[in-house]
N, CA, C and O atoms as CSV, one atom per row, in Angstrom:
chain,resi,resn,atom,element,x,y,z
A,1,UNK,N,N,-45.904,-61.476,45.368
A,1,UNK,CA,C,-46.801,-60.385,45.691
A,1,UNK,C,C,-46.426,-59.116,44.913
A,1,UNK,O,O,-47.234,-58.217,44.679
A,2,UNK,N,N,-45.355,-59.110,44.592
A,2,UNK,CA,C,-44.864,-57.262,43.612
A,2,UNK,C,C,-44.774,-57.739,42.743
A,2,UNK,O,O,-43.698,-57.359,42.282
A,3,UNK,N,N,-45.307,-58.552,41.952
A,3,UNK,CA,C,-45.689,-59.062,40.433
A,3,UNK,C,C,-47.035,-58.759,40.336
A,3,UNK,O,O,-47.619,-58.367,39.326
A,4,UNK,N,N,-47.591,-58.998,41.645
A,4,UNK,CA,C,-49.247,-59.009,41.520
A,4,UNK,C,C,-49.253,-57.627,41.799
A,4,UNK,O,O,-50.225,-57.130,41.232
A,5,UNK,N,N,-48.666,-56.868,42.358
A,5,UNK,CA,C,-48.842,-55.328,42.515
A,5,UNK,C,C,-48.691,-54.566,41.174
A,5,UNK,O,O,-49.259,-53.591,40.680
A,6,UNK,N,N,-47.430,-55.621,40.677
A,6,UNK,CA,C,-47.142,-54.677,39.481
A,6,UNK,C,C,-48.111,-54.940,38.508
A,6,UNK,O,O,-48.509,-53.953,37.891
A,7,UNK,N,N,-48.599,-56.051,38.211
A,7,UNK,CA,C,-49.665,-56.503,36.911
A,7,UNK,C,C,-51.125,-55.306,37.371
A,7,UNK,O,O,-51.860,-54.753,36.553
A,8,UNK,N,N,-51.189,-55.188,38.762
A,8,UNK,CA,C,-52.660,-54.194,39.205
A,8,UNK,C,C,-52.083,-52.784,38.961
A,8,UNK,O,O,-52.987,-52.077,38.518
A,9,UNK,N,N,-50.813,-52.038,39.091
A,9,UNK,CA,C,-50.390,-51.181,38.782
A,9,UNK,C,C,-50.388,-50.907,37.277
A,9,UNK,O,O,-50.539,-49.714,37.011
A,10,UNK,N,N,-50.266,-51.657,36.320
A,10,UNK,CA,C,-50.047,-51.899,34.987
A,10,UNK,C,C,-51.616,-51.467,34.498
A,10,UNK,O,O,-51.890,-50.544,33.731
A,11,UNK,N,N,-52.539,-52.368,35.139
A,11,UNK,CA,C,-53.830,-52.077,35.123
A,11,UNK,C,C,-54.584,-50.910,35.146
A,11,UNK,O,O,-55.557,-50.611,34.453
A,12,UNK,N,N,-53.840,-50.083,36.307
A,12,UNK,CA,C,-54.720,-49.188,36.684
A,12,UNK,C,C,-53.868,-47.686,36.159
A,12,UNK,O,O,-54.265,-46.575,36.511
A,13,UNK,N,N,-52.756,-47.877,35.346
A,13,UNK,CA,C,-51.977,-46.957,34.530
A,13,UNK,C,C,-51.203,-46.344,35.634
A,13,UNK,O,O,-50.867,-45.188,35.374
A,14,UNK,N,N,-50.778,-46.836,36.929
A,14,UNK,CA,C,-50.429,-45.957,37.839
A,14,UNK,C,C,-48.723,-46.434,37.339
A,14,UNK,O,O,-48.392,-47.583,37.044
A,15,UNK,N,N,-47.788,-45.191,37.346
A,15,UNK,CA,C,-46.922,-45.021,36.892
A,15,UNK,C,C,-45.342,-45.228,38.374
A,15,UNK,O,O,-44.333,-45.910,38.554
A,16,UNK,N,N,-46.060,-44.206,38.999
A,16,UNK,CA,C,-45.485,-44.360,40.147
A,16,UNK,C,C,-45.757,-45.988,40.750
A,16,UNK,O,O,-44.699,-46.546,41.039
A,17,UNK,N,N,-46.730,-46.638,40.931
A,17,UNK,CA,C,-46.631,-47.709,41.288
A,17,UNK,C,C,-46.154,-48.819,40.681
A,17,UNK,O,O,-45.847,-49.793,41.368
A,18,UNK,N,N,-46.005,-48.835,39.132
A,18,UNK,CA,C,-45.099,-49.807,38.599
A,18,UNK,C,C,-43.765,-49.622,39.117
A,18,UNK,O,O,-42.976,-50.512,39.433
A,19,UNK,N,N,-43.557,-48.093,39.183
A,19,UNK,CA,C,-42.012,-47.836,39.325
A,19,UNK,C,C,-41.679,-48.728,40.848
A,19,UNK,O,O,-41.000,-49.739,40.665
A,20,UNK,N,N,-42.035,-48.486,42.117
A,20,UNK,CA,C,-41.909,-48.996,43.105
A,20,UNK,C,C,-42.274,-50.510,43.071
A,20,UNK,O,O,-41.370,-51.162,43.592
A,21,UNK,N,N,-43.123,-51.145,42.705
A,21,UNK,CA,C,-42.760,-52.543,42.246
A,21,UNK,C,C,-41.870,-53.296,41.725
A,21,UNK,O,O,-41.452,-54.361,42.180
A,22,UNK,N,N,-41.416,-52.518,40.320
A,22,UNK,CA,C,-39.961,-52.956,39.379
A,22,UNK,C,C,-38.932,-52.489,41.055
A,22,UNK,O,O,-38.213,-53.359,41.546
A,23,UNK,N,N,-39.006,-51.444,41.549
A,23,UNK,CA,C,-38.168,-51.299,42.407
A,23,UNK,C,C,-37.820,-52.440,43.878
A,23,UNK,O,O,-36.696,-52.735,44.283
A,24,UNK,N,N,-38.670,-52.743,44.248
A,24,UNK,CA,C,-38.917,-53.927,44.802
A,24,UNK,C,C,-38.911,-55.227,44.402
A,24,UNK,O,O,-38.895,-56.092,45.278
A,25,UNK,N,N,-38.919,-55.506,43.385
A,25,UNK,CA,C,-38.652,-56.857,42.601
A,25,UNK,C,C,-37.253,-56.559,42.354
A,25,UNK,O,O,-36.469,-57.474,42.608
A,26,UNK,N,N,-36.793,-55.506,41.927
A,26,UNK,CA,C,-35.194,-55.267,41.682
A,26,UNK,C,C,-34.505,-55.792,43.063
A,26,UNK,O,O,-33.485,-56.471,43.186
A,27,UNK,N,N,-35.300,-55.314,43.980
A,27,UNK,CA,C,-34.090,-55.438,45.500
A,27,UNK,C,C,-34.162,-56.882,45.472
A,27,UNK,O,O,-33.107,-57.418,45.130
A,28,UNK,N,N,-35.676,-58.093,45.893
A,28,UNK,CA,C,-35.958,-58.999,45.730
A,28,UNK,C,C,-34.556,-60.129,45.192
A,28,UNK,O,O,-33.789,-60.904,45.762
A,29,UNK,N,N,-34.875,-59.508,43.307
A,29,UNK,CA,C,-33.766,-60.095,42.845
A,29,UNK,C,C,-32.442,-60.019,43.234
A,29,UNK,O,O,-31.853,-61.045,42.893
A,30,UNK,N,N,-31.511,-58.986,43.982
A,30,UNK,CA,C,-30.689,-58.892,44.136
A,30,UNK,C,C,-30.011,-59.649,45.503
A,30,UNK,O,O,-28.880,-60.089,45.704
A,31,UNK,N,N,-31.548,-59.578,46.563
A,31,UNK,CA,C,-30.614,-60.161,47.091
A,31,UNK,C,C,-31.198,-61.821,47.256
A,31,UNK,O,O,-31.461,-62.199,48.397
A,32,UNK,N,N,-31.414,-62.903,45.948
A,32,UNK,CA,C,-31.620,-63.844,45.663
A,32,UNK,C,C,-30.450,-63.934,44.913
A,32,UNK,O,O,-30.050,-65.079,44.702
A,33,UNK,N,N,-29.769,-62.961,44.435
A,33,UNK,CA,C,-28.639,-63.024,43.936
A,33,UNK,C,C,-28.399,-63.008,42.555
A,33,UNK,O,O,-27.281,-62.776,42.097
A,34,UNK,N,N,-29.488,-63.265,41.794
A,34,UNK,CA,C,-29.877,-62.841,40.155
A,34,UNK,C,C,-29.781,-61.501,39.797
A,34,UNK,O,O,-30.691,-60.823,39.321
A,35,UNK,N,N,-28.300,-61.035,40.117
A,35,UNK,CA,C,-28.269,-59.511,39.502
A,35,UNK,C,C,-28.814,-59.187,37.902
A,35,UNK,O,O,-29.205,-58.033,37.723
A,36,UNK,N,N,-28.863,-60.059,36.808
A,36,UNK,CA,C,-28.812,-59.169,36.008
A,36,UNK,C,C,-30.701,-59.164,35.765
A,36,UNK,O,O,-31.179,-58.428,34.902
A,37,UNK,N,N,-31.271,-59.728,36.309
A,37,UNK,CA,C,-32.703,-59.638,36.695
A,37,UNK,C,C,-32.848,-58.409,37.548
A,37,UNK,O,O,-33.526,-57.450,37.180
A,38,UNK,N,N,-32.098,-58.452,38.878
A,38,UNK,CA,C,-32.424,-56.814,39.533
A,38,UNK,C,C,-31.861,-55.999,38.644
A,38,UNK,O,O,-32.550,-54.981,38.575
A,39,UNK,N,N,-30.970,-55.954,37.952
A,39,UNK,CA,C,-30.446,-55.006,36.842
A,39,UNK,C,C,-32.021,-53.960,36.564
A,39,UNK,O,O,-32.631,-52.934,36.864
A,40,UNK,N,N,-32.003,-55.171,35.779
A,40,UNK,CA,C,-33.271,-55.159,34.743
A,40,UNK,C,C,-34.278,-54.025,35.316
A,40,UNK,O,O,-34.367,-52.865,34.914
A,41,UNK,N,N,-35.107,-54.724,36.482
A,41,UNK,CA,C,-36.072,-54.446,36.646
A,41,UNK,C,C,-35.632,-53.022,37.639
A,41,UNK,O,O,-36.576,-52.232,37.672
A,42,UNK,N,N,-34.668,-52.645,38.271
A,42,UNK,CA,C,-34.118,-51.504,38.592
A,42,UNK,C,C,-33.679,-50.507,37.745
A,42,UNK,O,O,-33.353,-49.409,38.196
A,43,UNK,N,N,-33.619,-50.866,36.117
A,43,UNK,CA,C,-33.598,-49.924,35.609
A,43,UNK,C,C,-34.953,-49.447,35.160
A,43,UNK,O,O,-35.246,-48.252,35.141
A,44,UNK,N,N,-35.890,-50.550,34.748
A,44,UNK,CA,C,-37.505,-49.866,34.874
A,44,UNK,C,C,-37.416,-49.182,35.451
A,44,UNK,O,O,-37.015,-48.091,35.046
A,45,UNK,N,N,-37.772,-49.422,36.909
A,45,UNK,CA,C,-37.894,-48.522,37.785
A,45,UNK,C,C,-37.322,-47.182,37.673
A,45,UNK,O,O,-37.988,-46.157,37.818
A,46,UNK,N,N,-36.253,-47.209,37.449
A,46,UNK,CA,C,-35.733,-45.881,37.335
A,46,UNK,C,C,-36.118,-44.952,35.997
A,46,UNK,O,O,-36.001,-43.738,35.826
A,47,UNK,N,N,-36.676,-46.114,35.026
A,47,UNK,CA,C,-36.723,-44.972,33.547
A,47,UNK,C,C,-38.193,-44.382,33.898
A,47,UNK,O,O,-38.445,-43.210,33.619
A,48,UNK,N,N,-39.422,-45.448,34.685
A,48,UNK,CA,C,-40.402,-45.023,34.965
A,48,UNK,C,C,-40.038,-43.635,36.113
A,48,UNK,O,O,-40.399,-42.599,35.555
A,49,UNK,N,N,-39.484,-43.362,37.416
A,49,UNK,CA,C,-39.489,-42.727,37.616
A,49,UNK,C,C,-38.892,-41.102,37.314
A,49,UNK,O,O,-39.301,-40.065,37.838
A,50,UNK,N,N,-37.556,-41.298,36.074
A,50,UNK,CA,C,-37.248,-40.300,35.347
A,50,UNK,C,C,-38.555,-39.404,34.926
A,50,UNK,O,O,-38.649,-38.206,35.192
A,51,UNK,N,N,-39.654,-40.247,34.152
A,51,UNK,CA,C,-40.985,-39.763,33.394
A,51,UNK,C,C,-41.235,-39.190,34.343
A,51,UNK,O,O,-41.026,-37.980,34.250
A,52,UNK,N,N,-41.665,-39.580,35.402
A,52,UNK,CA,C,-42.003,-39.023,36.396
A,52,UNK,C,C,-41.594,-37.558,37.176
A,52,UNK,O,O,-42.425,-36.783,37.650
A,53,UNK,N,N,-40.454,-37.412,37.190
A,53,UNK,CA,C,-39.930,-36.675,38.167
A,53,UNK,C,C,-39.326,-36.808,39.393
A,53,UNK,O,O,-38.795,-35.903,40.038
A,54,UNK,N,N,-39.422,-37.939,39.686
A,54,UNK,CA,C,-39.247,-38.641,40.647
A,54,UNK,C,C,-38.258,-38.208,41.437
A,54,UNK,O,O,-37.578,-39.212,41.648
A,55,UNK,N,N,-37.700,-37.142,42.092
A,55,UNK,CA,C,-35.763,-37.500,42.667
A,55,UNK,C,C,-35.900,-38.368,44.097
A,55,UNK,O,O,-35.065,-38.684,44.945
A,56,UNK,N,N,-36.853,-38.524,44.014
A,56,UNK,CA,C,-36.641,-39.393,45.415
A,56,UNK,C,C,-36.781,-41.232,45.023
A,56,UNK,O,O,-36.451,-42.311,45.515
A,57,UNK,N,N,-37.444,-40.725,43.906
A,57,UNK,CA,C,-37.342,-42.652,43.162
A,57,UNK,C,C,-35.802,-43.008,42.533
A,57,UNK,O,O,-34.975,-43.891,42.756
A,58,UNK,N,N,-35.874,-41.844,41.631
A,58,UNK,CA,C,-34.521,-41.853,41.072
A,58,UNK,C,C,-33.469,-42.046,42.684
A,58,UNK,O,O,-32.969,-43.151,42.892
A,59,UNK,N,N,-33.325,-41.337,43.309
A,59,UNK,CA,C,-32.227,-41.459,44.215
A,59,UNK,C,C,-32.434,-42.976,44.934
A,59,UNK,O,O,-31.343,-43.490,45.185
A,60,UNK,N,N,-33.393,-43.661,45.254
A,60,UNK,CA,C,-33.602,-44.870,45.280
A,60,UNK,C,C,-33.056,-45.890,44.470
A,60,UNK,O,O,-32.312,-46.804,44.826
A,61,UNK,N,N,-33.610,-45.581,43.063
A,61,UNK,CA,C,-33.102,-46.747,42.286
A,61,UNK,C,C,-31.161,-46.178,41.798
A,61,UNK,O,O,-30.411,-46.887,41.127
A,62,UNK,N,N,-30.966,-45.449,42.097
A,62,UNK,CA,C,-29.433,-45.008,41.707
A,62,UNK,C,C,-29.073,-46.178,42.797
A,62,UNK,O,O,-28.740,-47.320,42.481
A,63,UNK,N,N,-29.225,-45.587,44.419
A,63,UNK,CA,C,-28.659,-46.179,45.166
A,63,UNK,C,C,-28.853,-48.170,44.911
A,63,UNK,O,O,-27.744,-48.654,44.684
A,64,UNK,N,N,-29.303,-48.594,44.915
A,64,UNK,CA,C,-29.965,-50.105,44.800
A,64,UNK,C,C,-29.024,-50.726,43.605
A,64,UNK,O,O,-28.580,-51.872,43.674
A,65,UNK,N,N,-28.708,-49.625,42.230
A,65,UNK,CA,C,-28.196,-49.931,41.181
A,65,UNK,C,C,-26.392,-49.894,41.750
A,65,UNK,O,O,-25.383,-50.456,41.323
A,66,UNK,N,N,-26.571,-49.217,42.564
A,66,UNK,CA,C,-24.955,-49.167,43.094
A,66,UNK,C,C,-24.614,-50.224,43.883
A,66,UNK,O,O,-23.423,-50.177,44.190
A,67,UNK,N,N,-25.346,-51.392,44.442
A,67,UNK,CA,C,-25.580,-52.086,45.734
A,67,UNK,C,C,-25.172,-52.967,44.793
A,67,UNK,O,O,-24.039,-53.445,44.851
A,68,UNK,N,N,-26.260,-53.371,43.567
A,68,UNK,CA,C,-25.722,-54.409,42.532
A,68,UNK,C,C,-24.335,-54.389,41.980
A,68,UNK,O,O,-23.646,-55.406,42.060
A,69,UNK,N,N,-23.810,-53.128,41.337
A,69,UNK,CA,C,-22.739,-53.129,40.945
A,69,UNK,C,C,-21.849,-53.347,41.670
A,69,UNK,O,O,-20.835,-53.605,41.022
A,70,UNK,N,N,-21.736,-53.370,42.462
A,70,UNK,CA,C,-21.256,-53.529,44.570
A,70,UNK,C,C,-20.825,-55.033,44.018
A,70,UNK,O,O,-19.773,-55.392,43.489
A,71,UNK,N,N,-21.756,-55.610,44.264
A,71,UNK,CA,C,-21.747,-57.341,44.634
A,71,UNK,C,C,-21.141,-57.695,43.312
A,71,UNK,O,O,-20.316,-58.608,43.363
A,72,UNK,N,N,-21.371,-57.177,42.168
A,72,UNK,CA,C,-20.581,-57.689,40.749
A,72,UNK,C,C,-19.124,-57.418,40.939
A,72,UNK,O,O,-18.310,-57.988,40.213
A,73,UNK,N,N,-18.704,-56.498,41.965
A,73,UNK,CA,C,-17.139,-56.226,41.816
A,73,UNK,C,C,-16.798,-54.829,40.714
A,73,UNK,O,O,-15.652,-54.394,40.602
A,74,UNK,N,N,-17.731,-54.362,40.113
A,74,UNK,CA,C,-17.827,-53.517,39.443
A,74,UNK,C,C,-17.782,-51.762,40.257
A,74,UNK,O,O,-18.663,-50.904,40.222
A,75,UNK,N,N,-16.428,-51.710,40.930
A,75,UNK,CA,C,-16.622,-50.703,41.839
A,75,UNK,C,C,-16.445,-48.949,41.194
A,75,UNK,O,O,-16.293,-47.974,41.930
A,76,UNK,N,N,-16.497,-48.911,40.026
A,76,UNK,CA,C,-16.445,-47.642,39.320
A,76,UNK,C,C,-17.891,-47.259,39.280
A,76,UNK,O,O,-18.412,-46.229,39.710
A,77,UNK,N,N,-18.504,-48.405,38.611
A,77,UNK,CA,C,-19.930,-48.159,38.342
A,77,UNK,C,C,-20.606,-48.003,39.547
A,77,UNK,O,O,-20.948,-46.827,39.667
A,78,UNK,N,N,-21.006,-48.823,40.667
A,78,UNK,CA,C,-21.153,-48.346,41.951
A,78,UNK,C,C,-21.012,-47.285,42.576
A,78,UNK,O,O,-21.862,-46.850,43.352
A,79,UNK,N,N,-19.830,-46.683,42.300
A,79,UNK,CA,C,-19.666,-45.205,43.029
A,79,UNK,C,C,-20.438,-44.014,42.248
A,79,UNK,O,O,-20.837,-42.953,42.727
A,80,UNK,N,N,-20.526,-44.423,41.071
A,80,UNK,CA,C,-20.818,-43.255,39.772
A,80,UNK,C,C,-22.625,-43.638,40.433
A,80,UNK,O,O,-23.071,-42.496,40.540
A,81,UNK,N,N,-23.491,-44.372,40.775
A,81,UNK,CA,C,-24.440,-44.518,41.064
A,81,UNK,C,C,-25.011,-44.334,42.513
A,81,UNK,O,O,-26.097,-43.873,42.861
A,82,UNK,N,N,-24.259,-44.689,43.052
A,82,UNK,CA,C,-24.456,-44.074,44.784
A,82,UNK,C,C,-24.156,-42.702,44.633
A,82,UNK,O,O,-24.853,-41.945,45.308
A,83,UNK,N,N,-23.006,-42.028,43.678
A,83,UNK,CA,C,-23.100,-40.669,43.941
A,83,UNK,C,C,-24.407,-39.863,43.352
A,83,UNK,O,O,-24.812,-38.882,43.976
A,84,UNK,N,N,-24.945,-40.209,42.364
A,84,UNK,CA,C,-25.922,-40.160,41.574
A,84,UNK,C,C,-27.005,-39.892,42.965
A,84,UNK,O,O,-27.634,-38.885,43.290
A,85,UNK,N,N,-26.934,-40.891,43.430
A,85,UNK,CA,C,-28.340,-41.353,44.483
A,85,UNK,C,C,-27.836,-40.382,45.661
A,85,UNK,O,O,-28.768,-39.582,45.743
A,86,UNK,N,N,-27.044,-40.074,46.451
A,86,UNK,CA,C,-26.391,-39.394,47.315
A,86,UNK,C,C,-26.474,-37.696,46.735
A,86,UNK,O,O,-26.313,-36.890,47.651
A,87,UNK,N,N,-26.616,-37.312,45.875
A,87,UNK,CA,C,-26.633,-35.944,45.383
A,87,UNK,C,C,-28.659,-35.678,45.161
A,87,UNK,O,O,-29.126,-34.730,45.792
A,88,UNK,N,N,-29.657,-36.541,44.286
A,88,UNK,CA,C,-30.383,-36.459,44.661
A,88,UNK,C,C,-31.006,-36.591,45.956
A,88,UNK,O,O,-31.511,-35.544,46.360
A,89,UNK,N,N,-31.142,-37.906,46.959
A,89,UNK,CA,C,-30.986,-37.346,48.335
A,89,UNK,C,C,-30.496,-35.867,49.213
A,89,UNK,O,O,-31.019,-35.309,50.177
A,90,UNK,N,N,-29.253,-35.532,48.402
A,90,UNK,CA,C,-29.114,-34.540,49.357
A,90,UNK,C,C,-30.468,-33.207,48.909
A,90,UNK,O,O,-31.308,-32.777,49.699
A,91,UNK,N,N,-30.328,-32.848,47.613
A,91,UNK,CA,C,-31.311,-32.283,47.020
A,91,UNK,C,C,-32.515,-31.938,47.476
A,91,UNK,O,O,-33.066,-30.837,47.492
A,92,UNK,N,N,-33.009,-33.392,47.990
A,92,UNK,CA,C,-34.509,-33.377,48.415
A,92,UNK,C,C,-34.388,-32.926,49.722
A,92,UNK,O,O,-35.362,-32.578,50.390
A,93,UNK,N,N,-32.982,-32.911,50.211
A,93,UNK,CA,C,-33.552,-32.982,51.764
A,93,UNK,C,C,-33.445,-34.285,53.130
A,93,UNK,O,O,-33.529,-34.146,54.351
A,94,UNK,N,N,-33.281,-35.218,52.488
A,94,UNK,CA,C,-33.420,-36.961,52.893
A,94,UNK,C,C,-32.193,-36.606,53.744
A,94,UNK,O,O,-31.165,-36.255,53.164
A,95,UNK,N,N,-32.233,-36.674,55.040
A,95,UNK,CA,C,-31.227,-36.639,55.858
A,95,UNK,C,C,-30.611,-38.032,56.146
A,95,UNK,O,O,-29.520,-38.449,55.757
A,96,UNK,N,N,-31.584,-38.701,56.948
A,96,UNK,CA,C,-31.378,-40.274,56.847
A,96,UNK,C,C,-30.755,-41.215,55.269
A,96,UNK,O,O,-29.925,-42.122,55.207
A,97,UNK,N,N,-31.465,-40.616,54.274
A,97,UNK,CA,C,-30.396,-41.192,53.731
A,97,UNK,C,C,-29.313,-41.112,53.176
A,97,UNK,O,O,-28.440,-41.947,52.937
A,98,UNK,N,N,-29.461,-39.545,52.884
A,98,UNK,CA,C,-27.701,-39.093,52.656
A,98,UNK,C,C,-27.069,-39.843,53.685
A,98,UNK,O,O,-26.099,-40.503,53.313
A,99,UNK,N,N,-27.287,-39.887,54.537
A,99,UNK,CA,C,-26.121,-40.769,55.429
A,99,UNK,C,C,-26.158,-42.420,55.150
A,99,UNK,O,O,-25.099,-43.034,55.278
A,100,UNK,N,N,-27.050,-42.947,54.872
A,100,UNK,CA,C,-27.239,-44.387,54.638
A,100,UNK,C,C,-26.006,-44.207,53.790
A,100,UNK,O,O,-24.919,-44.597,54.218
A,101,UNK,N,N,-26.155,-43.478,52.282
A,101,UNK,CA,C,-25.920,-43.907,51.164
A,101,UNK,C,C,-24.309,-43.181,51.038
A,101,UNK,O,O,-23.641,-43.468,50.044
A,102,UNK,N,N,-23.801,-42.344,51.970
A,102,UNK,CA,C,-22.335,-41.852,52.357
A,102,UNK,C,C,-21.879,-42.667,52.984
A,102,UNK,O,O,-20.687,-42.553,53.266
A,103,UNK,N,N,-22.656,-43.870,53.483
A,103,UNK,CA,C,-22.046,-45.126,54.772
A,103,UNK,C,C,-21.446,-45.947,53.689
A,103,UNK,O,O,-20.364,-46.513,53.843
A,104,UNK,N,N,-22.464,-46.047,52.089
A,104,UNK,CA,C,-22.304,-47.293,51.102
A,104,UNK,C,C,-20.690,-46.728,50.581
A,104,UNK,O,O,-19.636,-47.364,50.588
A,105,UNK,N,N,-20.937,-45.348,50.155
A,105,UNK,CA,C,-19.433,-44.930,49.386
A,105,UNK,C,C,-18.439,-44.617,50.130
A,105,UNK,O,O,-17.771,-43.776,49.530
A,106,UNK,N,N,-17.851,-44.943,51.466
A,106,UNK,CA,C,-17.125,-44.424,52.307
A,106,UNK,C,C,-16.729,-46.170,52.548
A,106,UNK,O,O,-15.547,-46.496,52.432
A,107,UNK,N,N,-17.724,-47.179,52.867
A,107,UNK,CA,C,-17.487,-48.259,52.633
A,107,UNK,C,C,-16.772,-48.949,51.302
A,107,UNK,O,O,-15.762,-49.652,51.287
A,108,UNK,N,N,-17.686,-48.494,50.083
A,108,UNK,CA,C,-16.755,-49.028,49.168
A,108,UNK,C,C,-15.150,-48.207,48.504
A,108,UNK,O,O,-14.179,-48.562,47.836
A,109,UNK,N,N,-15.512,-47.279,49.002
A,109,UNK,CA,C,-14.008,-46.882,49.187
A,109,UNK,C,C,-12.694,-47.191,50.040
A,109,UNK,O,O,-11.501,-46.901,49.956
A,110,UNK,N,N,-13.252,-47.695,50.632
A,110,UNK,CA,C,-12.555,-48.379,52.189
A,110,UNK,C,C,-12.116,-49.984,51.036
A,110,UNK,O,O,-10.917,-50.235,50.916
A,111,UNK,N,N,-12.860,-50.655,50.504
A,111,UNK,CA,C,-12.741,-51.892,49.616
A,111,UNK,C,C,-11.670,-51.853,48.063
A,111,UNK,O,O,-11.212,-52.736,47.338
A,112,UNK,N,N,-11.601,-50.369,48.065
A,112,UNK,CA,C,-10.733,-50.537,46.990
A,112,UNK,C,C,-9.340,-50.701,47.009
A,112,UNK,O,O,-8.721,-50.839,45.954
């Protein structure tokens, strides 16, 4: 179904909606376990929402990109991306998820 969103998004030039598709196919992939597919399509997402302006996409796909690097064992890159996502969040305002995403780096700090 977010292939078919994304091919109608593609269609209809909507920018923001590719981005949240690649973003959703990113999570999809990740947790099917094909990181370098959510890689992928989480970094769409994120270059589409850069164009954009996005800090609330961007702080999305930071966080998601940190979740992957998470599960690779790659815990430098993870933190450098949750903080990424955790500083836009705070920015906007996102109360709920500054805390989600202070739960992820307080956790993977706890792992090192």
């Amino acid at each position: 179904m977010y292939k078919k969103a994304l091919d109608l998004h593609e269609d209809l030039g909507s920018k923001e909606g590719m981005a949240n598709a690649y973003g959703n196919l990113g999570n999809v992939y990740r947790i099917r376990g094909d990181l370098a597919q959510a890689e992928a399509m989480l970094k769409k997402a994120l270059d589409l929402d850069e164009a954009l302006g996005s800090k609330q996409g961007m702080a999305n796909q930071y966080g998601n990109l940190g979740l992957v690097y998470r599960i690779r064992g790659d815990l430098a890159q993870a933190e450098a991306m949750l903080k990424k996502s955790l500083e836009l969040f705070q920015d906007i305002g996102a109360v709920p998820q500054v805390e989600l995403v202070q739960g992820w780096l307080d956790g993977l700090r706890k792992s090192d």
